[in-house]
N, C-alpha and C positions, 0 to 999 in steps of 0.2 A: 166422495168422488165417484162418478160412473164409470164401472169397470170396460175396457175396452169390450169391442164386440166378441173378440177370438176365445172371451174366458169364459165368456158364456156356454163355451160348448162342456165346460165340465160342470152346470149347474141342470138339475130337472126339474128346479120351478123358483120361477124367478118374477119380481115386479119392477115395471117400468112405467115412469112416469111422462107420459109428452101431453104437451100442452096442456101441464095444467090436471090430467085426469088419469089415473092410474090404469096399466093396463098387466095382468097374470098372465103370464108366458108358463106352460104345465108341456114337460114331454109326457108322450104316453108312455103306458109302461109296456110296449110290447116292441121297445126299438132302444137300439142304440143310438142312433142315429141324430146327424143336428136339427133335433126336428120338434118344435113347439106347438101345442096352439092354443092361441092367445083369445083370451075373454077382456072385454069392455063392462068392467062391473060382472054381473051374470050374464052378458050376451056373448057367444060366440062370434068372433069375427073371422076369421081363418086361421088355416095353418102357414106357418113359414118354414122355410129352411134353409138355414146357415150354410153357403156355401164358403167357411173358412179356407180349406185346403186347394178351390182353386181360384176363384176369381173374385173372394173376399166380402161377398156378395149375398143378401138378405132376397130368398127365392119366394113369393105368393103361392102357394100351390093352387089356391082356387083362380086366382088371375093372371098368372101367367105373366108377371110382370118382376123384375129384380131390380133392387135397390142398396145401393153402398152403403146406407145410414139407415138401421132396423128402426127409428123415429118416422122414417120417409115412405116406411113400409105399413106402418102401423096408421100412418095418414091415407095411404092409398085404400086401406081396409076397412076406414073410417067414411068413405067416401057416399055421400047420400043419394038415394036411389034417383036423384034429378040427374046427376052425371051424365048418363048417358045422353040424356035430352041438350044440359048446358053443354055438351062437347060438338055436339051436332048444331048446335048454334052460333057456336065458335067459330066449326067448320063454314058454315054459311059465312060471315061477317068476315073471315080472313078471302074466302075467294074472290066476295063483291068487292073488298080494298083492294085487291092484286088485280082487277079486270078492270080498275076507275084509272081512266090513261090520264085526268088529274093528279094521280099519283104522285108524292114525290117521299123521299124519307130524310128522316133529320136526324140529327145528333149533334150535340153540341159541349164541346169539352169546355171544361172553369175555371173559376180562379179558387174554386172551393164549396163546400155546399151552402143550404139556403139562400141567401140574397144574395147569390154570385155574380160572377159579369164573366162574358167571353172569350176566352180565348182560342179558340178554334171552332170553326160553324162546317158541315160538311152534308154536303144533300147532296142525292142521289136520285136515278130515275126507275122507273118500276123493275126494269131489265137492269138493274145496278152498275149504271154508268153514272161517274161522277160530276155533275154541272154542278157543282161548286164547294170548293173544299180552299176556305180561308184562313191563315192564323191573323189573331186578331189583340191588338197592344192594349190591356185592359186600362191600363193607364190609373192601375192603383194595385197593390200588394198580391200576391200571390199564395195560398197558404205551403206551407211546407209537404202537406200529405198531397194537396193536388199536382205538383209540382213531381214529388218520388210517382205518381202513379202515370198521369201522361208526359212528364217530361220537359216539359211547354213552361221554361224560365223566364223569369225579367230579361235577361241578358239574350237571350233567344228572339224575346217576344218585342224587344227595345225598337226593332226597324220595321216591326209589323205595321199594317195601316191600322187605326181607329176604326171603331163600328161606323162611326159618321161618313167615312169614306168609302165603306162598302156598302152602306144601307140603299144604297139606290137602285144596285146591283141586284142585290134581297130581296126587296122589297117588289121588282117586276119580276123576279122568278118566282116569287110566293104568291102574286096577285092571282086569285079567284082559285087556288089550287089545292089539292087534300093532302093535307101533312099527317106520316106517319111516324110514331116515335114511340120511344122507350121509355112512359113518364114522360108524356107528352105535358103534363101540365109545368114541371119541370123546367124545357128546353120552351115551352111557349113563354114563360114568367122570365128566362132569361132575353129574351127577345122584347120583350114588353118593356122590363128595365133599361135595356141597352137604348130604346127609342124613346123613353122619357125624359134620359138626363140628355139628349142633343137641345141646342136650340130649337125655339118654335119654326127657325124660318128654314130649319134643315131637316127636322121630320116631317114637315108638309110634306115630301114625297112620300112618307110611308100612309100615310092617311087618306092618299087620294085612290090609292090602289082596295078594290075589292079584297074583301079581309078569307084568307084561308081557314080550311074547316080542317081542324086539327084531329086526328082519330088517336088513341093510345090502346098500345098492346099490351101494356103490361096485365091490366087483371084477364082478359080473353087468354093468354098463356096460360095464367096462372088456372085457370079453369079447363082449360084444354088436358095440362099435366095432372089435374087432379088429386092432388094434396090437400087434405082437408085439416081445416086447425077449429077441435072443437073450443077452443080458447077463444076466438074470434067470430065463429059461427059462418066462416068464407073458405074458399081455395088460399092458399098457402102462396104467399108471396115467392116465384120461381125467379134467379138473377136470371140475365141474359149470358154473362160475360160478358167482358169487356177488354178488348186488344187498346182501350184509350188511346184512342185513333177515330177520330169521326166516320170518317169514311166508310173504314172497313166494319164499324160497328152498325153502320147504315146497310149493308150486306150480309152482315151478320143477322139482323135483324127479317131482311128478306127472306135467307134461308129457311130461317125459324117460321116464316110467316106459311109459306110454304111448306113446309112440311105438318104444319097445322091444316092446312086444307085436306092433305090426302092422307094422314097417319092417323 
C-alpha cells in the first residue's frame, strides 16, 4: 500500500511509481529539509518540496507551481517541451469560442452512463444567462448512482415533459449555433438518442433545422493544466467538477473557459 504523503518526510530516498514508470525521489545530503529531487530513470526532473506542515502541498521548485497529489507533481515535471506552444494554442481556441456570439453551452444530466437518456438539458449563453434549463421524464429506469449524484428521481421526474415535448423548443435554440460542452461527444450522443426513438412525424422538426457545431473542452483543459501521463503519451484527463446541476455546471464550465484564456 502507498504510504501517505506526510511519511515521506522521514524517508531520504524513496521510489514512486505513476503511470506506469518509476520515478527516485533522493534528498540531498546537505538539508534537513522536505526536500527531494526526483530522477525519471537517470534523467533529472526537478526538485520538489513537501510542504506537510502548512498547506499539505507538493511545491516544484523549478516551476513554481504546487500540487496536493506528489503523482500531479511528478506529471507536471513530466511535461514535454511542446507545453508551452500546446498552451498557447489552448489559449487561442478558448478566446475564439468566448468571442463566437453563436456561442451557447450545454450540459446535460442522465439516467446513467453510456447509452443514457435525459433528464435534465440546461444551456446557457456566452455571458451565462440561462435560455434553457429543462428536467425531462426519461420514461424508463433511472440508475441508483445517477440518482444519489444529481438527485433527479422517478418520482421527481414522473410530471416532467417528454424530450418529444421539448424538442422543438431545442431544436430552434440549437439551430445553426456553437455548442460548447464537457464531453461534448457525450451530451451530443445523448441528444442524437433522445431524437431517434421519437416518431418520424415528430423529429421532422429537428432535421429541418441547420445542424450545430459542437466544440468540447475537455482535452484543451486537459492540455492547458498540463499533466502529462507517460502511460498514454497525452495530457492527463482533468475533471471539471461537477455541482450535477446543468446550469451551474454550464457556468462552471465558462469560468474555466476563461481563465484558460488569460492564465
Amino acid at each position: 500500500m502507498r504510504q501517505p504523503d506526510r511519511l515521506l518526510a522521514r524517508q531520504h530516498l524513496f521510489m514512486r511509481t505513476v503511470d506506469a514508470a518509476p520515478v527516485r525521489f533522493v534528498r540531498p545530503s546537505d538539508t534537513d529539509r522536505e526536500t527531494w529531487v526526483a530522477y525519471d530513470g537517470p534523467h533529472y526532473l526537478g526538485t520538489v518540496h513537501g510542504q506537510f506542515d502548512t498547506d499539505g502541498h507538493w511545491h516544484i521548485q523549478s516551476l513554481h507551481e504546487d500540487y496536493l497529489k506528489l503523482d500531479d507533481a511528478v506529471r507536471a515535471m513530466r511535461r514535454p517541451a511542446t507545453w508551452t506552444a500546446d498552451r498557447e494554442r489552448v489559449r487561442r481556441w478558448a478566446r475564439d469560442i468566448l468571442n463566437d456570439r453563436r456561442l451557447l453551452v450545454v450540459d446535460i444530466q442522465t439516467t446513467g452512463l453510456g447509452a443514457a437518456w435525459a433528464v435534465q438539458i440546461g444551456i446557457t449563453d456566452r455571458d451565462g444567462n440561462a435560455l434553457f434549463n429543462e428536467l425531462v421524464n426519461p420514461l424508463c429506469d433511472i440508475t441508483t448512482a445517477a440518482v444519489t449524484r444529481h438527485g433527479l428521481s422517478p418520482d421527481r421526474l414522473a410530471t416532467a415533459p417528454t424530450f418529444g415535448v421539448i424538442m422543438p423548443d431545442l431544436a430552434h435554440l440549437l439551430d445553426g449555433r456553437l455548442c460548447l460542452a464537457y464531453n461534448a461527444r457525450f451530451d451530443k450522443g445523448v441528444l442524437e438518442r433522445e431524437t431517434h426513438r421519437l416518431p418520424k412525424t415528430v423529429r421532422g422538426t429537428w432535421g429541418t433545422r441547420t445542424p450545430a457545431c459542437w466544440k468540447d473542452a475537455m482535452a484543451p483543459y486537459a492540455a492547458w493544466k498540463g499533466l502529462w501521463s507517460t502511460r498514454h503519451g497525452t495530457y492527463r484527463y482533468q475533471p471539471l467538477g461537477s455541482a450535477y446541476d446543468a446550469i451551474t455546471n454550464c457556468r462552471r464550465l465558462l469560468v474555466t473557459m476563461h481563465r484558460m484564456c488569460t492564465g
